[in-house]
C-alpha positions in Angstrom: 0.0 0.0 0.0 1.6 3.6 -0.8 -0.5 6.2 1.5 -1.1 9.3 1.1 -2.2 10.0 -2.5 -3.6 13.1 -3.9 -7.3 13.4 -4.7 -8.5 14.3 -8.1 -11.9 14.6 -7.3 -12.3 16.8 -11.0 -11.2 13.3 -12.8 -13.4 10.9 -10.9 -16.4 13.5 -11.8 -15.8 13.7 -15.3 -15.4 9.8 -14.6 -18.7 9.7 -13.1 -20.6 11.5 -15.5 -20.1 8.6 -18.7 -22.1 6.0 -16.2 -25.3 5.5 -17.7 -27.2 3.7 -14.9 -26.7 4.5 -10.8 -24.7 2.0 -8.9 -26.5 0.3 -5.5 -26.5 3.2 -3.0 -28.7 5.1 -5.3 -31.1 2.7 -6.9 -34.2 4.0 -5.3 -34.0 6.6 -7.4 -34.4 6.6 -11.3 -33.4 10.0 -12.0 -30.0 10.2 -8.8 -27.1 11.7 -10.0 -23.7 9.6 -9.0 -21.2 10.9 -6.6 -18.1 11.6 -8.0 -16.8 8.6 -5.8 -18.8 5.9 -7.4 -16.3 5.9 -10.1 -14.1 3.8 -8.0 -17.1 0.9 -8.1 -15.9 -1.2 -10.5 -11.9 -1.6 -9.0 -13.3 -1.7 -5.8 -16.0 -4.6 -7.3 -12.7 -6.8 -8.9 -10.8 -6.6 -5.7 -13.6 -7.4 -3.3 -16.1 -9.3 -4.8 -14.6 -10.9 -8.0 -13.5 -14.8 -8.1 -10.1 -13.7 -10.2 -8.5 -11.7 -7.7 -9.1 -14.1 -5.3 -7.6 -16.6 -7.5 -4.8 -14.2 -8.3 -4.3 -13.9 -4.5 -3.6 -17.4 -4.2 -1.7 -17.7 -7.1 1.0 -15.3 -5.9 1.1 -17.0 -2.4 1.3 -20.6 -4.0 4.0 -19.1 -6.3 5.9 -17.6 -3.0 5.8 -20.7 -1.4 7.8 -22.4 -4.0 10.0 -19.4 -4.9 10.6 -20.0 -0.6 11.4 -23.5 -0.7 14.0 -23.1 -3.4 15.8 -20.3 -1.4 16.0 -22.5 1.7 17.3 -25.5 -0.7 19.9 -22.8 -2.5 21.0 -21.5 1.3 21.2 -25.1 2.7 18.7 -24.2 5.5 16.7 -21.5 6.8 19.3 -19.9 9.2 19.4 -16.4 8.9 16.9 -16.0 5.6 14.0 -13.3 6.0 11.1 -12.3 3.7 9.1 -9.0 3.9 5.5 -8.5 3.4 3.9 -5.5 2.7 0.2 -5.5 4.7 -2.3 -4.1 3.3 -3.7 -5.3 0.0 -1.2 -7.7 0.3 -2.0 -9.7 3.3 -4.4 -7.8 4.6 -8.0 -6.4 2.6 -9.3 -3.0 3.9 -12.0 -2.7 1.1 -14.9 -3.1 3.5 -13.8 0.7 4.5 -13.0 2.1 1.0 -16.5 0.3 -0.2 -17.8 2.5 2.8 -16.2 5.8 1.8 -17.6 5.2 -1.4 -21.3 4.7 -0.6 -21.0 7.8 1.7 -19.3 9.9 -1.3 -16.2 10.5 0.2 -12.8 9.7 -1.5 -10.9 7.2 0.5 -7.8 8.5 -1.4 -7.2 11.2 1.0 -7.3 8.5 3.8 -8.4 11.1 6.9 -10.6 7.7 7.8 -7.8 5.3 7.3 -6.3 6.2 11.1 -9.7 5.1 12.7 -9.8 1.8 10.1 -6.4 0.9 12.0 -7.8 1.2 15.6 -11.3 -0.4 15.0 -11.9 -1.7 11.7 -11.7 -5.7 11.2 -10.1 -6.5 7.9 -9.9 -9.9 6.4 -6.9 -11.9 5.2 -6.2 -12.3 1.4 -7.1 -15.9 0.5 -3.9 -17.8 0.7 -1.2 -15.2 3.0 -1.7 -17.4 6.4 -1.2 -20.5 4.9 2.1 -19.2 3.0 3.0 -17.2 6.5 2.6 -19.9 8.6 5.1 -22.5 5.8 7.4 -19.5 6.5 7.7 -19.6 10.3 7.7 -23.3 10.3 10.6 -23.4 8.4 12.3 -21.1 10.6 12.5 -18.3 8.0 12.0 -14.7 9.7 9.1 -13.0 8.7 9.2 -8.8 8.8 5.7 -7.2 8.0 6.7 -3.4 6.7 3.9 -1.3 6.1 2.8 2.3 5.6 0.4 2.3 8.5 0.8 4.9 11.1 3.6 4.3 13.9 1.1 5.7 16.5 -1.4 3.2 15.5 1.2 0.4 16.1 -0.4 -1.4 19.1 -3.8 -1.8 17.3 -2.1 -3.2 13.9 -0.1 -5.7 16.1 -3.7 -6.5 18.2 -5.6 -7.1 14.9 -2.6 -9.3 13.2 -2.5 -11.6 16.5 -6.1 -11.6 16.2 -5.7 -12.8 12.8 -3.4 -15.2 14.0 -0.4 -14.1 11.8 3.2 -15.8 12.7 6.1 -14.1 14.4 4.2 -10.5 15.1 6.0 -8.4 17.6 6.9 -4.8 17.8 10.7 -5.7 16.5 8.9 -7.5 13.3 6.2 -5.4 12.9 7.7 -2.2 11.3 5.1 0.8 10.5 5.4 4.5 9.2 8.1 6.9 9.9 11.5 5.7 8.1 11.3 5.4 4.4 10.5 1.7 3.6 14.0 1.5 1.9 15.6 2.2 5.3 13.3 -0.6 6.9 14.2 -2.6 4.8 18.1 -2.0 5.1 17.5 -2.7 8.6 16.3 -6.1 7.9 19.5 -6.6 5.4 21.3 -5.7 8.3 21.0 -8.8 10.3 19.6 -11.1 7.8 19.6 -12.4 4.4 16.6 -11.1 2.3 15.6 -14.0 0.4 11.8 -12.6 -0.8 9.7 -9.2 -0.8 5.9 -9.4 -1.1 3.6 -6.4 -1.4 0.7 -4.8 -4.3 2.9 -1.2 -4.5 6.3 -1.4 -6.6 7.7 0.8 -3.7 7.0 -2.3 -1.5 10.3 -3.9 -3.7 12.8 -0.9 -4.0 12.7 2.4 -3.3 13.8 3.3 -6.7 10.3 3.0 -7.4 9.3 5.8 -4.7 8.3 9.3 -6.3 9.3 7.9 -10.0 6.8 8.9 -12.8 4.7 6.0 -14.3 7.3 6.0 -17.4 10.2 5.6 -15.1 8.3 2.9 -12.8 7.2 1.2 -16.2 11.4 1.3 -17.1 12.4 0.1 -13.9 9.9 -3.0 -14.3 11.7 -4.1 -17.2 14.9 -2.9 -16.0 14.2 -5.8 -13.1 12.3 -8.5 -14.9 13.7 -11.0 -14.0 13.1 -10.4 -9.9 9.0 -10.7 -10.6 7.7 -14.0 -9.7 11.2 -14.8 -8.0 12.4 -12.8 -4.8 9.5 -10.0 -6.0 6.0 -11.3 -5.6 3.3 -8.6 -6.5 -0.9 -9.1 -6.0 -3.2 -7.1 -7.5 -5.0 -4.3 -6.0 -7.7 -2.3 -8.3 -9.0 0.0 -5.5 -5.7 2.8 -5.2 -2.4 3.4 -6.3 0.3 5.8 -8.4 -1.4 4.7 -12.1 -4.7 6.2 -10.9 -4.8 9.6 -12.6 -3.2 7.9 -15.7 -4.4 9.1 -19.4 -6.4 6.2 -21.2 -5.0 5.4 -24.3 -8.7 4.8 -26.2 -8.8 3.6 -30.6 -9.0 6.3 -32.2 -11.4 4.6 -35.1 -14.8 6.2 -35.1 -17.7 5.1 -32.5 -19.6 2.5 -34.4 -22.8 0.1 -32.9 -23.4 -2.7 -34.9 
């Protein structure tokens, strides 16, 4: 997850406006006008709702696991290997409170209600992340969950990943907001070796990636090919993210009904 991102509430109007028919918190009425938020329905709709994404979800843990086991074969053991997880939209969903935001026509994007999500909301697991967590710990491979949720928050995010029952959480694994995630994870390279990086934001992998233009991000990707599906595991996430204000590229043919 990369937080915070700039609203473009202009955009997602204009957005808004080409939907023909109102989406569910307005169906009562023929005539409602969408909020400019609504135009987030349909990511939101794939990441939450859609069979693929979960499939995709699993995909990239199964893949992990795999990619894990031949690290531990290469280093002859576990001793001393580490992955790092991003949280959320990685291991963790949140899209019960940006599905909220939505219906209320406020843009989650400027995430003044993520700080309250942290100490009260109840997000779900990705399908497949405890499963792939838990092979981690029992092979005796440290596990270091680095995410952009708020350092003052800390105590709630470690209460709601116990409650989850996530592996190895504690306040030395669980590193939050404050420090660029390039020095967290420099930390971790410090007193391990990093064997595998999971997360849905290319920042999650490098900090390269953090504050490059989409053309430099999209250069960097093939730059580092060969890292994605191997030590760099992405997932989707539809619902936010640095490509989000990006220009369409639409045929330029004439508009045709057959």
């Amino acid at each position: 997850m990369t937080m915070p991102f700039p609203s473009r509430l202009c955009t997602l109007a204009a957005l808004a406006s080409l939907a023909a028919l109102p989406l569910t918190s307005h169906a009562d009425s023929d005539d409602a006008e969408m909020c400019a938020q609504e135009a987030y329905a349909m990511g939101l709709r794939y990441q939450q709702q859609s069979a693929e994404a979960a499939a995709l979800q699993r995909q990239g843990f199964a893949l992990a696991t795999y990619r894990l086991e031949d690290q531990i074969e290469a280093h002859g053991g576990s001793d001393g290997l580490a992955i790092i997880t991003d949280l959320d939209e990685t291991v963790l969903d949140n899209s019960a409170l940006l599905v909220r935001d939505m219906q209320a026509c406020h843009d989650y994007t400027t995430w003044d209600t993520w700080k309250h999500w942290e100490r009260e909301g109840e997000p779900r697991l990705m399908p497949g992340a405890k499963d792939f967590l838990d092979y981690a710990d029992e092979q005796g491979v440290a596990i270091f969950y680095v995410s952009d949720r708020y350092q003052e928050n800390e105590a709630d995010t470690i209460a709601t990943l116990e409650a989850l029952e996530l592996p190895q959480v504690s306040e030395q694994s669980v590193m939050l907001l404050g420090p660029a995630k390039a020095e967290r994870r420099a930390e971790v390279v410090d007193n391990h070796t990093l064997v595998m990086q999971l997360g849905d934001s290319l920042h999650d992998f490098a900090g390269d990636f953090a504050g490059a233009d989409l053309d430099q991000q999209h250069a960097l990707v093939e730059e580092n090919a060969e890292r994605f599906g191997n030590d760099w595991i992405v997932f989707p996430n539809a619902t936010y993210g640095a490509w989000s204000e990006a220009e369409l590229d639409a045929w330029e043919a004439p508009h045709e009904v057959e």
